[in-house]
Every structure is written in C-alpha cells, then in structure tokens.
N, C-alpha and C positions, 0 to 999 in steps of 0.2 A: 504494500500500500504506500502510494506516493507521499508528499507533504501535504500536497494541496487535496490529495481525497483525506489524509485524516483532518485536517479543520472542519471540511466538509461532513467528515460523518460525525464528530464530536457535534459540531450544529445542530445536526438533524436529533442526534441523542437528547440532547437540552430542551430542543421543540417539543420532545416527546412528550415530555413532563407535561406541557403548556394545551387546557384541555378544549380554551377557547381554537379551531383549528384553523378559523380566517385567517389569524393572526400570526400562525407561524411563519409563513414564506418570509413575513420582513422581520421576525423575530432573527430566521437562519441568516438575514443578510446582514444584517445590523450586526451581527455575533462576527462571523464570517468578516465583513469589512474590518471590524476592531484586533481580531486574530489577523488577519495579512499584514496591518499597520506593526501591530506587536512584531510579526515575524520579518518583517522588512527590518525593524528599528535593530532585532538580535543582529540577524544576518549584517547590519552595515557597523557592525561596531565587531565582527570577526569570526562568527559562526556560522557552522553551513546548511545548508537548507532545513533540513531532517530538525538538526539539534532547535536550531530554531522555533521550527514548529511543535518543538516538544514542551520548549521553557514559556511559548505562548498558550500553549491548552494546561501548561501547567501552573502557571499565574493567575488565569481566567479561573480555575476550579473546577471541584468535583461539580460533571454535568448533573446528576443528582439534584444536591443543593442548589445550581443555579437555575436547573428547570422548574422547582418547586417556588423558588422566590420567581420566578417570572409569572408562574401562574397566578400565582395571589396580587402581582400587578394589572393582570392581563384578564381582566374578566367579563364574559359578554354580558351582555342583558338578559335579564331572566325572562324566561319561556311561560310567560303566565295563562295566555291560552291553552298551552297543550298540560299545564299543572291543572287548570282548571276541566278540560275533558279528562284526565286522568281522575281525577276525582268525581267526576259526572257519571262515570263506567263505573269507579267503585259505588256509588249510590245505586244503578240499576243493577248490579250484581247483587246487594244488598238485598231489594225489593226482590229479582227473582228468586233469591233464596228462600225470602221471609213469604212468598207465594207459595213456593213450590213444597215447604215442610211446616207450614201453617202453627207458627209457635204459639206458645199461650202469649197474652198482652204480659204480664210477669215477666218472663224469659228475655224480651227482646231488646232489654237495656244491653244486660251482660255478656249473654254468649253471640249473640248475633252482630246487633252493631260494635260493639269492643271489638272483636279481630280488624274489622275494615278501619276504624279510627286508628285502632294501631299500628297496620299496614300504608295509611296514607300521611301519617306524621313519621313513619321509616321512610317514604319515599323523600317527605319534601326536607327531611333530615342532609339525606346522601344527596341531593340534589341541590342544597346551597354548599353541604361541606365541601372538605377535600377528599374525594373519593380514594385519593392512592392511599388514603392510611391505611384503605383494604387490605390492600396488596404489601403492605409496607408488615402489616402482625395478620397475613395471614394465615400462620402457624397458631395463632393465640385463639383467631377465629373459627379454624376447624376444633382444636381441643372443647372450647365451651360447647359446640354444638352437641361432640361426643359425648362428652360431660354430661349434658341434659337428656343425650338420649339413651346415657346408663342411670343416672334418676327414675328415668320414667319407665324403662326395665324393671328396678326394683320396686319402683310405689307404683307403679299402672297396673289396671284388671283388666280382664279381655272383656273385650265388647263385641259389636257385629264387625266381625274383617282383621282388629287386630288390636292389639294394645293401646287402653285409654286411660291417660295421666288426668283427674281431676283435681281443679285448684280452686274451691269453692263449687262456684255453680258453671266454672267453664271449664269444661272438658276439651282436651288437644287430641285427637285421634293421631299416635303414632306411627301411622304407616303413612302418613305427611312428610316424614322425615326424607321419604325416596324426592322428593321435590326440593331439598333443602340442601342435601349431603353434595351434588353434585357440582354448587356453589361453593359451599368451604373447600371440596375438594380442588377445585381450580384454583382458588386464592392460595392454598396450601401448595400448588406445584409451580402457580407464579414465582410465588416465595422462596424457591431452590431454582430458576432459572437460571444461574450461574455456577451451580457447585458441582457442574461434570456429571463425573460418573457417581460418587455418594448421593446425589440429588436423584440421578433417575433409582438409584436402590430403594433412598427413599419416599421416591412415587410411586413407585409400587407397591411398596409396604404399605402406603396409606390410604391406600384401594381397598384393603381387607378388610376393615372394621368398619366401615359402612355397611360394606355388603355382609358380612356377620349380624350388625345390628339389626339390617332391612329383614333376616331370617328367623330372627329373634320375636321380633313384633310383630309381622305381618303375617295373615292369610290370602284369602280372596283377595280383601282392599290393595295389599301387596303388589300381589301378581297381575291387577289391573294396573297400576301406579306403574308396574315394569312395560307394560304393553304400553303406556302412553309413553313411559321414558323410549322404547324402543322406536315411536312413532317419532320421539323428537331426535331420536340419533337419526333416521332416516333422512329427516327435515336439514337436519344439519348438515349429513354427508349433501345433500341434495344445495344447498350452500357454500358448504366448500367447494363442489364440484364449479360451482357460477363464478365464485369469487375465483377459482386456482385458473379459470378459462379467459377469466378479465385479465387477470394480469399476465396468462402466459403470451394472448394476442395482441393484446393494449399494451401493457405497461413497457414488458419484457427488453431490452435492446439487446439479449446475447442468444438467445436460443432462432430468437426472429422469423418465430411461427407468426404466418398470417391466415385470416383465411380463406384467401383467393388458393393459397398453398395446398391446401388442408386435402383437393381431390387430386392433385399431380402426382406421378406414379412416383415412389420412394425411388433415389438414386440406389443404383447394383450395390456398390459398397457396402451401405448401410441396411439393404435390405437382406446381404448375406450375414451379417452380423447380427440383425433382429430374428432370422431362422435361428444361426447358431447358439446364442446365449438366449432368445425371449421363447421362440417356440416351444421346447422344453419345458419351461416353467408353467406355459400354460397346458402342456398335454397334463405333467406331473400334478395340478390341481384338478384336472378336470377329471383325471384316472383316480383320485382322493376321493372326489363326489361320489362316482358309480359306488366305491369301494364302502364309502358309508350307507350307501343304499342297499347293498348286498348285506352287510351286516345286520342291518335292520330285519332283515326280510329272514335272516336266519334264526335273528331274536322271535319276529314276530311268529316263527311255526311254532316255537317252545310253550308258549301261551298268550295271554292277556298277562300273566304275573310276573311274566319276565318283563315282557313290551315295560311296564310303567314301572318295575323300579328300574330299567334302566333309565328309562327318561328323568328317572329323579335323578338317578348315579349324575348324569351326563348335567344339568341343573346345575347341581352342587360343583360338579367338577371343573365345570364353566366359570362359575362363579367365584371358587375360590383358588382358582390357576388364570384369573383377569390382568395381571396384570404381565404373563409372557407373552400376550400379543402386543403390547405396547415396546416390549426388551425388545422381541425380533423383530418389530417395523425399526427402533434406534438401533437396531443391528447392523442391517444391511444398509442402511442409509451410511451411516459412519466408517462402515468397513469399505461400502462401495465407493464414498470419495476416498479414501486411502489405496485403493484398487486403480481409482482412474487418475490419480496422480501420480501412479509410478512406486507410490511409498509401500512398497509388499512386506517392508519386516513391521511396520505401522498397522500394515493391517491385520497379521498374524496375532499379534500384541494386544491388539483389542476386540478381537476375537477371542484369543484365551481369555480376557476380560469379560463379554460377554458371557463366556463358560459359566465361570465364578460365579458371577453375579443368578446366572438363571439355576444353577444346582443348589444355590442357598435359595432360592424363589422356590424352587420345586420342594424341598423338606417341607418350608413354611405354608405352601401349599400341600402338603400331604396331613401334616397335623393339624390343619383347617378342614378337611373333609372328616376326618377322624370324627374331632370334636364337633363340628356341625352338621355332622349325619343325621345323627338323630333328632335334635331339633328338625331340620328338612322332614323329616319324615312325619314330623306330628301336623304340619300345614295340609295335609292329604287326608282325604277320606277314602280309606283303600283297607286291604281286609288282611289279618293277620297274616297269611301267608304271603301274598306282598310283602309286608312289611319286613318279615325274616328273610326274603331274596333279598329286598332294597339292602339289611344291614352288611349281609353278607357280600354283597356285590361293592359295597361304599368302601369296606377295607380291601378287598381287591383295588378297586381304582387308585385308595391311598399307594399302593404299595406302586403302579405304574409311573403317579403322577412325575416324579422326581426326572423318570427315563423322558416321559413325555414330555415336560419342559426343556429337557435336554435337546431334544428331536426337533422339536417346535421352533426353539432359538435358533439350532445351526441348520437347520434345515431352510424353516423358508427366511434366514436372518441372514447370519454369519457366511455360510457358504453361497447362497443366492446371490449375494451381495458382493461376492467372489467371482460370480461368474460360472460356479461349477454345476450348473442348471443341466444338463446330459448326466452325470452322475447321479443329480437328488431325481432323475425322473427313473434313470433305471433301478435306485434304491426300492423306491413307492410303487412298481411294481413286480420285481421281487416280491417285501417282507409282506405285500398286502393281500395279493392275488395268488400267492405260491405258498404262505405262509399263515396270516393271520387267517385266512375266508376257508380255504379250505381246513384247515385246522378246527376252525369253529364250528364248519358242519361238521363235521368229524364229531368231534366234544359235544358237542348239545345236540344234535338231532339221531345222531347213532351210538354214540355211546351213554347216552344220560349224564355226560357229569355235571357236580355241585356248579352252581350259580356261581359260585367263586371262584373255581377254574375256570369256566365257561367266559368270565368276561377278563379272566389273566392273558385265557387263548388267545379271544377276539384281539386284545390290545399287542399282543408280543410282539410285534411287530416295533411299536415305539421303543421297547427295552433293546431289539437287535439294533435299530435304526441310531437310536440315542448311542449307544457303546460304539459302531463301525464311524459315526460322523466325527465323536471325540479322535478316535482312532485318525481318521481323512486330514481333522481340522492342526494334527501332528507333521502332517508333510506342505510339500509347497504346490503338490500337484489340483489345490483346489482356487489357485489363483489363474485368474485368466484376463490378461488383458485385452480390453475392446481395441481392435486390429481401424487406427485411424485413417479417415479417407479425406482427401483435400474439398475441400468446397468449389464444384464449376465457378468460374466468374460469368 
C-alpha cells in the first residue's frame, strides 16, 4: 500500500465513525487535505514519503477517537416524520393485538401497552444516542441477555409453547428470546473483529449457548420462531445476493464484471480452469445430495421410529456443530488467498490452524449433543420406543461429530480452498457410495443391527474421510495453483 492510499484509507476509517453519511465525502477531504499538508511539511524538512505519511496519521490520531468526536460535531437533523410513523405502526400493532386476544379492561395498562411504551422509548433512546457504544460492550450486551435468559430458566413455568418468566402481572414468553439472541450475537462478533484467529474461536463458541438456551425453553413456539428465523436467513441471503451483485457490477474496478459481459462465451483459458478446479466441486456436492437421499430412504424402510429420531439426531446435531460451517466458509476463503498469492507454506500453516481450531469445535460439539439430547427429546411428542432409538442414536452421533467437523472443515474448507477439488470429489464417492450406503443396507435392513450401529455405519464415512484428509492436509500435493491467463486487449 502506497502513501497516498494509506491517508486515503485512514480517511475513509474516520468517516466510518461519522453516522450523518452526507457529510463524509468533505469530512475525507478536509482530513485528506490537512494529512498531505502535514506530509509535505515532514517530507521538506528530510523524510521520505512512506515515513512521512506515517508521522502524519500518526499526529492526527487514533481514527477511532477522531471519528467519534466528529460525529458528535457532525449531526443531521432528526427524522421526526419517520419517528412519528414508527410510532403510529406501534399504536396499530397495539390495537391489532388488543382486537385480536380481547383482554379484560384491567389487563390493558400493564401487559399490553407496557411492552410497546417500552419498545418505543428503546427506539427513540438509540436513535438520538451514540449507537457504536453497541458495538463498543458488545461482549457486556450478549452476557446480560444470557444472564436473563438463565433467570428465567430457573424462575419460569411452562406455559402454551414454552417457558414463561412472570414479573407481577407481565409475563415474557421465552421463546422471544430466538428474536433477541441473534442481535447480541452480532454485537458480540462485531466486538472481536480484529482478534484473528482467537476471535473466530471465539465466534463460534458463542453460537452455543443460545442455541442450548433456545432448546431449553422452547417447544412448538420455538420451532415456529426457527421457521421464521429461517425465512429471514433466506430474506437475507436473498440481500446479500443484490447487494454482492451491486457492487460486483457497479462499484467493483478490478474484477470488471459488467453486464453486457455477463452472456459472452468465457475465454478457453479460464474456462479450462473453471472444468479443472470448479467442476469437481460441484459434481462432489451434488453426488453429497443423492447420497443423503439414499440414506434416508434406507432409514425410512427401518420404520416411522427410526425416520424421527433420526430427524431429531440430525436437529440436534445441526445445531450444536453451527458453528463448522462458519470455520470452513473462513477456511477456504483464507487458505485460498494464501493459494492465489503464491504463499503455499502460508497456507499449509493455516490450515493446520484451521485443524486445531475445528477438533477442539468438534469435542465441544460432541459434549453438546450429549448433554442436550435429552432435553431435545422432551420438545417431541413421540412414543417411548422412539425415544430409546433417539437416545441411543444421539450418542452415536456424539461419538462421529468430532470426525465430522474434521471432514466438514478440510473438506469443503481447507482443501477446496486449495484447489484439490478432483480428490474431495473422488473421496465422496468412494466413502459414501462404496462404503457408508451400502454398509447401511447391509446393517439395518438385512442384518437388524442396534440403532446405534446403524447410524455409526451410515456416518463412517466422515471418520474415514476426516483421518485420510488430516493425513492429504500433511503433504503439498493438495495445493494447486490457478494456471494464469493474460487478458485479450
């Protein structure tokens, strides 16, 4: 990075801060002019560019502190229209409430309008504060949430759906909390956006205890609250998807997708390199799909008793192995810039890193299914002999999960990201189609065994896959560089 791009990005850092966003562009020039003076003034009394521009950002101060006093200079006029419909919505949310469960005249001081006065003095709270103290303790933020939703674990009774904290005459229904958690959780991973690799350890770690709590408290109410959060992941990918297209066609100046482009046949080059490393990768998932559909259909001859505890197994096992699919997208993302920069012992290095990090993820994940088996199991209304497959099947899963983290990270993480895409596709058909499928009819439909072999079978596959890729991830042959082609002019 030149001299002239770091003033430049130190500016744009400062503006960050600054929440009015009219006002940054002359925020960055204003900055920007005073930093070039500064650096001109080093520069002609004997120092050379670089040093310059360092004793000038470093005179000027932490961007931090200078973008927070900007802000508090720099403030727009307040939005009293749109505070005033914000609060027009909470009155007729009120009224459809107060229609649609017809409270007694009594009730409707406390439990009814209380939440929305309380909701609409948080709003207009955060809306004159400084909003970044969010982000500034939002380690302090998630703990009290926690905090309150281990309170109401202990002092809450079950009601219709799931755990209700009463405090007088206002009851909090706890499975509210699935709408809450995923705010602290963000402020919480804000809050480590700097500390490497300890930070994503500890973003993952702190995926657990929500999703324990949400299992804790919740039934029915729950597992809708989950269907709506899953409607708003969808919403969301559906978001990123607009915003990652805005900027790859608009913004972008190095990749310089357009989309007059977008139907022109790919140049030869890069089209034999999208065969050799992309293809692969999409056979290897798509042969994953069939494969768990074969599986299924092996469960499904065993009975209805098997079908649903595995579906709990798989639930649980989801849920408390969340956060390796976050490790293996920072996986390959990380190892594959260290891949496409030439740097192969860089990426070797952080790849065993990745190792580490997801074999301590998979323990902690194994001692999470363990301990929250049986909880899972009491959210179901299912019949004892279910229930004896479900436990027996949960400590199977426990015992894979550790391989299957393993598998998961280097498979579509560390190696993908590598490039060794023709190896992970010939592994996955292998251990899955030669090994775990038929094994499985083997074990359950002809020889009868225990529910807890039967789903050790079905999964071996992740124990071989997990051991041969640690094994792959020991040599250099899982590195591949993308073979570069010149650009026509």
């Amino acid at each position: 990075m030149g001299p002239s791009e770091r003033l430049r990005g130190y500016c744009r850092e400062v503006s960050g801060y600054i929440r009015w966003k009219r006002i940054r562009p002359a925020v960055e020039a204003e900055i920007e002019n005073h930093l070039q003076d500064q650096r001109d003034a080093y520069m002609a009394a004997g120092d050379d560019e670089e040093t310059a521009a360092g004793r000038a950002i470093a005179q000027m101060g932490d961007p931090a502190l200078v973008g927070r006093a900007l802000d508090q200079t720099h403030r727009p006029r307040p939005q009293w229209l749109l505070a005033g419909l914000t609060g027009l919505l909470m009155l007729l949310g009120l009224a459809v409430n107060c229609f649609v469960l017809r409270p007694a005249p009594g009730l409707l001081v406390a439990p009814y309008f209380l939440p929305y006065a309380l909701a609409f003095g948080v709003f207009l709270c955060f809306y004159f504060m400084d909003f970044s103290l969010l982000g500034r303790h939002g380690w302090t933020l998630y703990g009290l949430v926690l905090a309150f939703a281990a309170l109401g674990i202990l002092l809450g009774e079950w009601g219709p759906g799931s755990l209700v904290l009463t405090v007088g005459r206002l009851r909090i229904r706890l499975s509210y909390l699935a709408l809450v958690f995923p705010a602290a959780y963000a402020l919480a991973v804000y809050r480590m956006r700097s500390m490497g690799l300890p930070g994503i350890l500890l973003s993952g770690a702190a995926c657990l205890p929500p999703a324990v709590v949400l299992l804790l408290v919740s039934n029915l109410s729950g597992l809708i609250l989950y269907a709506v959060a899953a409607l708003g992941t969808l919403c969301s990918r559906a978001v990123e998807f607009g915003v990652c297209t805005f900027f790859v066609l608009v913004i972008d100046r190095k990749l310089c997708y357009r989309p007059t482009r977008l139907l022109r046949r790919p140049e030869k080059p890069l089209l034999r390199e999208f065969i050799r490393l992309g293809l692969p990768a999409i056979i290897s998932d798509t042969i994953l799909a069939f494969a768990s559909s074969a599986i299924g259909m092996i469960l499904g001859h065993m009975g209805r008793e098997f079908v649903s505890a595995y579906s709990i197994v798989s639930v649980v096992d989801r849920m408390c192995t969340l956060a390796t699919s976050g490790v293996g997208s920072a996986a390959g993302i990380m190892v594959g810039q260290s891949v496409g920069a030439g740097e192969a012992a860089e990426a070797k290095r952080r790849g065993f890193s990745f190792l580490m990090l997801t074999a301590v993820l998979g323990v902690i994940g194994a001692i999470l299914v363990v301990i929250v088996g049986d909880w899972s199991i009491s959210l179901y209304d299912i019949t004892p002999d279910t229930i004896a497959i479900t436990r027996t099947m949960m400590i199977a899963s426990a015992l894979v999960v550790p391989f299957q983290n393993i598998s998961s990270t280097l498979g579509k993480g560390v190696l993908r990201g590598g490039g060794d895409t023709q190896f992970l596709m010939v592994a996955d058909v292998i251990f899955q189609w030669v090994a775990s499928i038929p094994l499985g009819y083997l074990a359950g439909l002809v020889l009868n065994l225990s529910p807890f072999a039967v789903l050790l079978i079905v999964r071996i596959d992740y124990v071989i896959k997990g051991i041969w890729f640690i094994q792959r991830l020991t040599t250099d042959k899982w590195i591949h560089q993308v073979k570069r082609s010149e650009r026509a002019s």
